[in-house]
C-alpha positions in Angstrom: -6.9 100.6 -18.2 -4.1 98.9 -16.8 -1.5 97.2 -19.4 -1.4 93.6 -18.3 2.4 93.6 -19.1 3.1 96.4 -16.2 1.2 93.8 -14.0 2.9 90.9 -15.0 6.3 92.8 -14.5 5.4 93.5 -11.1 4.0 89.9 -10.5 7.3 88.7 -12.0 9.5 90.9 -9.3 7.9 90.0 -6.4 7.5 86.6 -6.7 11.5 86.8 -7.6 11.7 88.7 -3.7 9.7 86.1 -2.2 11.2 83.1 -4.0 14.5 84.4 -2.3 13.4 84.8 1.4 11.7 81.3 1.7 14.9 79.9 0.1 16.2 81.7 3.1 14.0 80.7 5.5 13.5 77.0 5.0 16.4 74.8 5.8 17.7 72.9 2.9 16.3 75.6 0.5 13.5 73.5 -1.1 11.5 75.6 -3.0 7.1 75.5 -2.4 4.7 72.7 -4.1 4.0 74.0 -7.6 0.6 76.1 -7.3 1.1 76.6 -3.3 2.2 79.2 -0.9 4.6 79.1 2.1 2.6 79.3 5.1 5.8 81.4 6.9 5.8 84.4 4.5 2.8 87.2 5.8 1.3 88.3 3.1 -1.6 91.4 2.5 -5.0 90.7 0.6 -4.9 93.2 -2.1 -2.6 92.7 -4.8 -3.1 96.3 -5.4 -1.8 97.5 -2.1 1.7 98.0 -1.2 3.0 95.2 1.1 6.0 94.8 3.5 7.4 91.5 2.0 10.1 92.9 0.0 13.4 92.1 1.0 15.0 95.4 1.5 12.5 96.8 3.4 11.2 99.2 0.7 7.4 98.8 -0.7 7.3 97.9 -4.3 3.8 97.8 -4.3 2.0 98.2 -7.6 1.4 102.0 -8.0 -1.3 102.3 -10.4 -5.0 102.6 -10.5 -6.8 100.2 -7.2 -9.4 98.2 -9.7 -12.5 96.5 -9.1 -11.9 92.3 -7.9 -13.7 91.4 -10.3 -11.4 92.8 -12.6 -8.1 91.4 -11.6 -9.6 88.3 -10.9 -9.9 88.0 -15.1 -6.4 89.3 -15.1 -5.1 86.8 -13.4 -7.4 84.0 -15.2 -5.7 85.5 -18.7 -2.0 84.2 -17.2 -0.2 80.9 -18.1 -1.2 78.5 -15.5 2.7 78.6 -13.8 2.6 82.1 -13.7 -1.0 81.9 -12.0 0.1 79.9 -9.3 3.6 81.6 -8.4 1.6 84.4 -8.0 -0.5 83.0 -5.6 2.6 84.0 -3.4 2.0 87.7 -3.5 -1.4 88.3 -2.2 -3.9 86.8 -0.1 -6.2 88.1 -3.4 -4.0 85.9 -5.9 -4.3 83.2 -3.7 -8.2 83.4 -3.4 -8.0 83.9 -7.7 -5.8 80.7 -7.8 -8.3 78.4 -6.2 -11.0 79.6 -8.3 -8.9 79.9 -11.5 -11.7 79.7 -14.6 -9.2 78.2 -17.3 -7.0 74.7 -15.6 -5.1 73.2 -18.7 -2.8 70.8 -17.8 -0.1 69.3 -20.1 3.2 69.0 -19.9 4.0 72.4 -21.7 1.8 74.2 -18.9 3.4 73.0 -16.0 6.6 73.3 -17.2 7.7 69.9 -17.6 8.7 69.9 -21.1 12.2 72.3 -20.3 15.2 69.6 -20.5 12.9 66.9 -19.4 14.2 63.0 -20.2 12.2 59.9 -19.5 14.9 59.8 -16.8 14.4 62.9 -15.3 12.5 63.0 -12.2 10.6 66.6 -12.8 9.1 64.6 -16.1 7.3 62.0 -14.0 5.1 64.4 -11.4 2.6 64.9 -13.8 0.0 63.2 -12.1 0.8 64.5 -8.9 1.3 67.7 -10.0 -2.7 68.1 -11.0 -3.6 65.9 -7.8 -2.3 68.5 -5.8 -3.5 71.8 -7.9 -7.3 70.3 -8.2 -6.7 69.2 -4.1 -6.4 73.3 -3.4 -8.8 74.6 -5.8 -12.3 74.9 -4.8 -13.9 73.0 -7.4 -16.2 76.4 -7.8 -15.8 78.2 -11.0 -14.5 76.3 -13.6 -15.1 77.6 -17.2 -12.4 75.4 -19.1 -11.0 72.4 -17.8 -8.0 71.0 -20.1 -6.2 67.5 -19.8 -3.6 66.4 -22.2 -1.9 63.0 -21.3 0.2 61.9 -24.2 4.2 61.5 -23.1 5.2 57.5 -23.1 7.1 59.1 -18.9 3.5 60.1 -18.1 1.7 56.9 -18.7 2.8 55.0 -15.9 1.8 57.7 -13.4 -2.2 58.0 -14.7 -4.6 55.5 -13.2 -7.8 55.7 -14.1 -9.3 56.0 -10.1 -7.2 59.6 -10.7 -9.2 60.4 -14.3 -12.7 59.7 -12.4 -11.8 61.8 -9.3 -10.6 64.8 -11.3 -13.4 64.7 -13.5 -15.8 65.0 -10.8 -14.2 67.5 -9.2 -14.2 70.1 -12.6 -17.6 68.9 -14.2 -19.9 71.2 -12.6 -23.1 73.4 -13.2 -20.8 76.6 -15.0 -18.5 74.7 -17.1 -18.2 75.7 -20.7 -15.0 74.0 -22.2 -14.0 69.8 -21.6 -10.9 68.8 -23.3 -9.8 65.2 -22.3 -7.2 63.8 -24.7 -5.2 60.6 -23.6 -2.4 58.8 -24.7 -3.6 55.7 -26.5 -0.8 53.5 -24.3 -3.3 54.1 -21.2 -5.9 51.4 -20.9 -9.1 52.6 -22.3 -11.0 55.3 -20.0 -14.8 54.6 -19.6 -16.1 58.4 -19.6 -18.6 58.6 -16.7 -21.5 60.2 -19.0 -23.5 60.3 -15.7 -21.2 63.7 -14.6 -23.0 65.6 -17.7 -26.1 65.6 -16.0 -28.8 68.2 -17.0 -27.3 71.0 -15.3 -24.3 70.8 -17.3 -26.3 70.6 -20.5 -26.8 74.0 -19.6 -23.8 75.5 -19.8 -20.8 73.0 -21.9 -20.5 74.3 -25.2 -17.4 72.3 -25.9 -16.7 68.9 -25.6 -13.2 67.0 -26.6 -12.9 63.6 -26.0 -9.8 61.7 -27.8 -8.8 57.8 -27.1 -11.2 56.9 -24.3 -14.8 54.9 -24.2 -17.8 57.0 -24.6 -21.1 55.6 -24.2 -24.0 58.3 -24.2 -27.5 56.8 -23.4 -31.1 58.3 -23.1 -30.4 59.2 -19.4 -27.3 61.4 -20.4 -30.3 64.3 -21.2 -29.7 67.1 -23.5 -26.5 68.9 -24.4 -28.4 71.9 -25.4 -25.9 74.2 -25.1 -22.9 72.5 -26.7 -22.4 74.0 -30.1 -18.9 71.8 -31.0 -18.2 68.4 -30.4 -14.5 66.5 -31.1 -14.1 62.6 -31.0 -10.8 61.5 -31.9 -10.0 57.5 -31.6 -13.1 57.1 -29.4 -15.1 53.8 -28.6 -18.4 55.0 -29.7 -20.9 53.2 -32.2 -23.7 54.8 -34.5 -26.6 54.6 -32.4 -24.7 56.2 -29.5 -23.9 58.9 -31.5 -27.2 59.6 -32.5 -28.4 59.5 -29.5 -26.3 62.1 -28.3 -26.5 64.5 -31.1 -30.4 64.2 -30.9 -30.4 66.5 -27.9 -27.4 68.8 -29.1 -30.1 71.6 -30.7 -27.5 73.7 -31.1 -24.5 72.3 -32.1 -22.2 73.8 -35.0 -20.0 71.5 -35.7 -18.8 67.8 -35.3 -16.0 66.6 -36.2 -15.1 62.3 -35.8 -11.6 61.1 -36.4 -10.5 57.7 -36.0 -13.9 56.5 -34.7 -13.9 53.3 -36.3 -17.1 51.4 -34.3 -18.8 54.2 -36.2 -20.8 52.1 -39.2 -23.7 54.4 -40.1 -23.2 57.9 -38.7 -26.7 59.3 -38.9 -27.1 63.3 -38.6 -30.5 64.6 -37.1 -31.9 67.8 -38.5 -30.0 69.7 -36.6 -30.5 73.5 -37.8 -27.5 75.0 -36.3 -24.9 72.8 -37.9 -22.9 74.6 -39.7 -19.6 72.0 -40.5 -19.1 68.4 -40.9 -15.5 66.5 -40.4 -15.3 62.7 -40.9 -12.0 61.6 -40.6 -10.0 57.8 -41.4 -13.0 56.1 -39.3 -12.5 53.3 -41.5 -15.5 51.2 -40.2 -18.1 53.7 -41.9 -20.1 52.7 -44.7 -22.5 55.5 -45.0 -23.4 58.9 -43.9 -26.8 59.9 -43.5 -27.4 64.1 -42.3 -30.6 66.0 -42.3 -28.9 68.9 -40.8 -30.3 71.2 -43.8 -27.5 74.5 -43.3 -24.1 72.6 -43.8 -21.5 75.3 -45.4 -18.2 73.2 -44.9 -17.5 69.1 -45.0 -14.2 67.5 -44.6 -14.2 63.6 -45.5 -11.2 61.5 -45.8 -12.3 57.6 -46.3 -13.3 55.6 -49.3 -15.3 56.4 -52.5 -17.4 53.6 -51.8 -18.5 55.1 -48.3 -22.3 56.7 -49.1 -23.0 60.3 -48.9 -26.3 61.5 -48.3 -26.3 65.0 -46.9 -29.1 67.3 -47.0 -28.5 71.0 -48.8 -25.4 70.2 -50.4 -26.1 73.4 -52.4 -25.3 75.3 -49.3 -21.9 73.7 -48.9 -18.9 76.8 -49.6 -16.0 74.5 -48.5 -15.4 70.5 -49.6 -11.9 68.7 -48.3 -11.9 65.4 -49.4 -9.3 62.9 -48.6 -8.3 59.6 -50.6 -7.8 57.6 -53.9 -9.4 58.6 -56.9 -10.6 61.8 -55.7 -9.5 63.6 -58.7 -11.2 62.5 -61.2 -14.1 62.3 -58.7 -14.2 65.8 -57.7 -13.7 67.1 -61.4 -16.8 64.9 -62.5 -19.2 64.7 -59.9 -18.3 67.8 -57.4 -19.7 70.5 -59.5 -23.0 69.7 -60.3 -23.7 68.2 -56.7 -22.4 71.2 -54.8 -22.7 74.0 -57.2 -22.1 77.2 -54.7 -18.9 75.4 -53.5 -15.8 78.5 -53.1 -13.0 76.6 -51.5 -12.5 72.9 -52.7 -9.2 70.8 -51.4 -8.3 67.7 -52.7 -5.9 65.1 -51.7 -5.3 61.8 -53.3 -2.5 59.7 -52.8 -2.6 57.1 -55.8 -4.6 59.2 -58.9 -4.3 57.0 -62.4 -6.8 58.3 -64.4 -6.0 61.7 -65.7 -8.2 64.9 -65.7 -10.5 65.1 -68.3 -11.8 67.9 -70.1 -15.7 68.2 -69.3 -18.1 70.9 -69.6 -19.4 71.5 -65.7 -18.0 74.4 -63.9 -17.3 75.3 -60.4 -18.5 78.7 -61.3 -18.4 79.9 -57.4 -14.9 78.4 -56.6 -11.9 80.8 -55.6 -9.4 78.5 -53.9 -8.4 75.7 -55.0 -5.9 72.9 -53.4 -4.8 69.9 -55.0 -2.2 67.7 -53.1 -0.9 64.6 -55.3 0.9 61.4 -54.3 1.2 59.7 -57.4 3.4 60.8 -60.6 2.7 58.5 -63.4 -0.7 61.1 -63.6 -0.6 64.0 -66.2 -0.1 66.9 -64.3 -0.8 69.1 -67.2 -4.4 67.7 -67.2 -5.4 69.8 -64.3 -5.8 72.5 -66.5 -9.5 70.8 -66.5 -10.2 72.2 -63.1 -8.3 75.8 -64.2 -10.8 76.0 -67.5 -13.8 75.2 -65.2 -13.5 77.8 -62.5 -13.8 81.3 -64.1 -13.7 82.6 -60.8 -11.0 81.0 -59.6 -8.1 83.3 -57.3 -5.6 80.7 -55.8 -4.0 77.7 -56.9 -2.2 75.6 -54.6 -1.0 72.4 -56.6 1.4 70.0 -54.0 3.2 67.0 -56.1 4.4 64.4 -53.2 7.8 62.9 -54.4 7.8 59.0 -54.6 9.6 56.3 -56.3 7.8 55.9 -60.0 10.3 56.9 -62.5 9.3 60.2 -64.5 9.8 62.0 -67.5 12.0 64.6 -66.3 12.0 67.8 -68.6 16.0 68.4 -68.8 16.3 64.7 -70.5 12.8 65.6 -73.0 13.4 69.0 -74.2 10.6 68.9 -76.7 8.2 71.2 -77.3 5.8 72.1 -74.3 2.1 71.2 -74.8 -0.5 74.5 -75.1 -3.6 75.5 -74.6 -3.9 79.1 -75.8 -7.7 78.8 -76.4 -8.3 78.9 -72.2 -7.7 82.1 -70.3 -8.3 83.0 -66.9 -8.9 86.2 -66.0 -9.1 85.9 -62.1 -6.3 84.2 -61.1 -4.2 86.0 -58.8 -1.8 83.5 -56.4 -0.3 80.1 -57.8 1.6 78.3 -55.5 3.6 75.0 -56.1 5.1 73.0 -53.6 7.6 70.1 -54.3 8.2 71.7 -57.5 10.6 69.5 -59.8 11.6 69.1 -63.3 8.7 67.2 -64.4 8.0 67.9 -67.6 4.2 67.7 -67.3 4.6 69.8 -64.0 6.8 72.7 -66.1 4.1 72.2 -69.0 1.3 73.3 -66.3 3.2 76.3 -65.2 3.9 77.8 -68.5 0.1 77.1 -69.4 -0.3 79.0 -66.2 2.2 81.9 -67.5 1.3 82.1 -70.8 -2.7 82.0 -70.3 -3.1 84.5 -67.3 -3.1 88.0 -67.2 -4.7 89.1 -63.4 -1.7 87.2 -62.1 -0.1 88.7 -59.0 2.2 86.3 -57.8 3.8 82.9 -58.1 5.6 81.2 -55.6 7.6 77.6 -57.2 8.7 75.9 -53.8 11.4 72.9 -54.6 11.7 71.8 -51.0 8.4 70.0 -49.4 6.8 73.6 -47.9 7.8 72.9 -44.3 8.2 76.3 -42.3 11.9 77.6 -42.7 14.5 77.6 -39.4 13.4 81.2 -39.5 10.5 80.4 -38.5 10.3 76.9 -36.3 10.1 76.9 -33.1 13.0 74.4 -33.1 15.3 76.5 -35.3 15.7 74.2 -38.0 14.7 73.2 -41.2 12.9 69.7 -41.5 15.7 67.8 -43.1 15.7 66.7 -46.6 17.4 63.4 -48.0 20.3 63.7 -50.4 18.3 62.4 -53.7 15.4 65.3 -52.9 18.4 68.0 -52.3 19.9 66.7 -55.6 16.1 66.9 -57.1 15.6 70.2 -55.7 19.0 71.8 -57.5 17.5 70.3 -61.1 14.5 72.0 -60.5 15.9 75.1 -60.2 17.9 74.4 -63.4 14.1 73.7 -65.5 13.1 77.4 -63.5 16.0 79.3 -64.7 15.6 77.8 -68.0 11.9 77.5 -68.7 10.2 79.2 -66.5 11.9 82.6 -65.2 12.0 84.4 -68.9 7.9 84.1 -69.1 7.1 85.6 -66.2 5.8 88.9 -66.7 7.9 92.1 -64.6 4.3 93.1 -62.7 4.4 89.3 -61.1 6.2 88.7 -58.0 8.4 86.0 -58.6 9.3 83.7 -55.4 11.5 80.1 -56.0 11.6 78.9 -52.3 15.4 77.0 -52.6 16.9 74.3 -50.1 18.5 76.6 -47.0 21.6 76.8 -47.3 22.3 76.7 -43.4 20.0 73.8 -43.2 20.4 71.7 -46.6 23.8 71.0 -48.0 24.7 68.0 -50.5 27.5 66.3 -48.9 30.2 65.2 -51.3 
């Protein structure tokens, strides 16, 4: 089978060979319409075939194995769309493949707007006519995926909404798999013609993402019986819409709401197929109602006082929930009301009731993720959820830094508290990010030490567990204020000190320190 690399090396030097003879051959040296071909340049209709384009009159033709159409057609549907349509300028073949691409995403990334663009710079403000004239040449036939992501503040100006409608129409068709249509919430509110997902593309979507725009499903929209995931994020919907649509959705997997806040009373037909559930800040809810009877995984971030009624929560494997109190609340209630659960995250930003010691177990659980925003709370006490989960083999424990004043372990030296009567004899990974001197924080970590013998690694982060410069795209650490840098350096003092003589020489050892490229204390 041919590597698509060699093709894309051979796509890559002819379209270099062409690019220079129409620079020749037009006058002031104007390059082709993105995704278009110059109508002066003869070209052959296999892209397998040697041609007589090239520029010194030798054939550089590809030389390997002629494949079925069918085959390079998905070839060239695998490309980034800007290499897709420069390509378009080799063969008569590429050309035909173009204009019946499967996969059209369009952002500013795909076209290539993104490279030294300013809000000034003309090449950042043909967004809108850039997918005009691509979805003008393409034949409308054929379109698995269709992908519009409007979000810069330059781009705004140049969406209307007739635009939205036409391109829409001209994508949604029997055959479509994937719709992803995320706007920029600056752009007047899009009413989403439902009347385009007609019963002949229930048929075949099996993907639908709809962020800030107004969506309003009714009886006539018909069944979605193929769509297995649906995505609303900062969409005008209400309950009853909702249900509506998800009535007809037999084989949807999962749902997932985020900022959908005309949402009161999100009710969940018995939908057998639905396998996760994500409810996210839609701050007008008040309850949740499912039936759907196989739920594994839930994400929730709102209120304690928002009702949950779900249907087989013994079934549920993997619980995030998100917001005050949750603590306390997932220690307590959590274990007897989802009692197979194996990965639990928790996140609360203002906790002031410590962890108490009670005697129901997550006896499934294996991961565990606690992220915490305030610090007058008793880190030590979350040996609680340690003592409860006997098959527990990563801990994650995140400590936000914030402004309350703590009892910092290099000015209280006193004796560390214990609690040699727990062990656990599945823990493997322990991972702490924002790591300080905190005395309860330290206290935790020797508890951890001291009380675990499977442990295979431990990794004490004192920065906030951003990817390195090594790693970011950008090349460079997130910054870090002066007072964390200064926090950061004292932690390191409490590990040396307190931690690093207790851990055991079969445990790999990793303290995550400020770069020093990155992060310096200035004087």
């Amino acid at each position: 089978m041919v590597e698509l690399n060699q093709l894309m090396s051979l796509l890559r030097q002819r379209r270099r060979q062409l690019h220079q003879r129409d620079r020749q051959i037009q006058d002031h040296g104007k390059p082709p319409p993105y995704g278009s071909t110059y109508s002066g340049v003869k070209r052959k209709c296999s892209p397998c075939q040697n041609d007589d384009n090239s520029l010194d009159g030798q054939t550089n033709g590809y030389s390997g194995p002629d494949l079925p159409e069918d085959i390079w057609c998905h070839i060239h549907s695998l490309m980034p769309m800007r290499d897709a349509a420069q390509t378009a300028c080799v063969s008569r073949a590429f050309l035909g493949f173009w204009r019946c691409r499967p996969n059209l995403v369009f952002s500013e990334e795909t076209l290539g707007l993104t490279e030294n663009a300013c809000i000034y710079d003309k090449s950042s403000r043909d967004f809108a006519s850039t997918v005009c004239h691509i979805l003008k040449n393409h034949s409308g036939v054929g379109v698995k995926t269709f992908k519009l992501e409007v979000t810069s503040v330059y781009n705004r100006q140049e969406i209307c909404l007739v635009d939205l409608k036409n391109w829409l129409q001209i994508v949604i068709k029997p055959g479509i798999q994937e719709l992803d249509l995320s706007l920029t919430r600056r752009i007047a509110m899009f009413n989403f013609p439902c009347s385009l997902l007609s019963d002949t593309i229930g048929d075949s979507l099996r993907h639908l993402h709809l962020a800030s725009c107004n969506f309003h499903p009714t009886v006539s929209l018909g069944c979605l019986r193929s769509l297995t995931r649906l995505e609303l994020c900062a969409v005008c919907i209400d309950g009853d819409e909702l249900e509506c649509l998800l009535s007809g959705s037999f084989a949807l997997e999962r749902l997932e709401l985020k900022l959908c806040t005309g949402i009161i009373c999100l009710k969940i037909p018995c939908l057998q197929q639905l396998s996760h559930l994500e409810v996210l800040t839609c701050t007008g809810l008040h309850a949740v109602e499912s039936k759907a009877p196989n739920l594994s995984s839930f994400r929730f971030a709102g209120d304690l006082i928002v009702q949950l009624s779900l249907l087989g929560t013994s079934r549920i494997k993997k619980y995030e929930r998100f917001c005050s109190g949750t603590v306390l609340y997932a220690r307590t209630e959590v274990p007897s009301n989802m009692p197979n659960l194996e990965t639990l995250t928790i996140f609360s930003e203002a906790e002031t009731v410590n962890t108490p010691m009670v005697p129901s177990k997550f006896l499934h659980l294996k991961f565990l993720t606690i992220v915490l925003g305030g610090q007058t709370y008793d880190i030590f006490s979350l040996v609680s959820f340690l003592c409860a989960s006997p098959s527990l083999e990563t801990f994650i424990l995140n400590v936000r830094p914030g402004r309350m004043e703590r009892i910092s372990l290099l000015e209280d030296p006193s004796n560390l508290r214990k609690m040699s009567e727990h062990s656990h004899n599945k823990l493997k990974r322990v991972q702490m990010i924002n790591f300080s001197h905190v005395k309860t924080l330290v206290e935790l970590t020797c508890h951890i030490l001291d009380s675990t013998t499977s442990l295979e690694c431990l990794t004490l982060d004192v920065t906030h567990g951003a990817p390195r410069c090594s790693v970011n795209k950008c090349g460079k650490c997130l910054p870090m204020r002066r007072e964390a840098l200064v926090e950061a350096h004292r932690a390191l003092l409490a590990i040396q000190t307190y931690i690093n003589p207790k851990v055991p020489s079969t445990v790999e050892f990793n303290v995550l320190e400020p770069c020093s490229r990155c992060h310096t204390v200035g004087i």
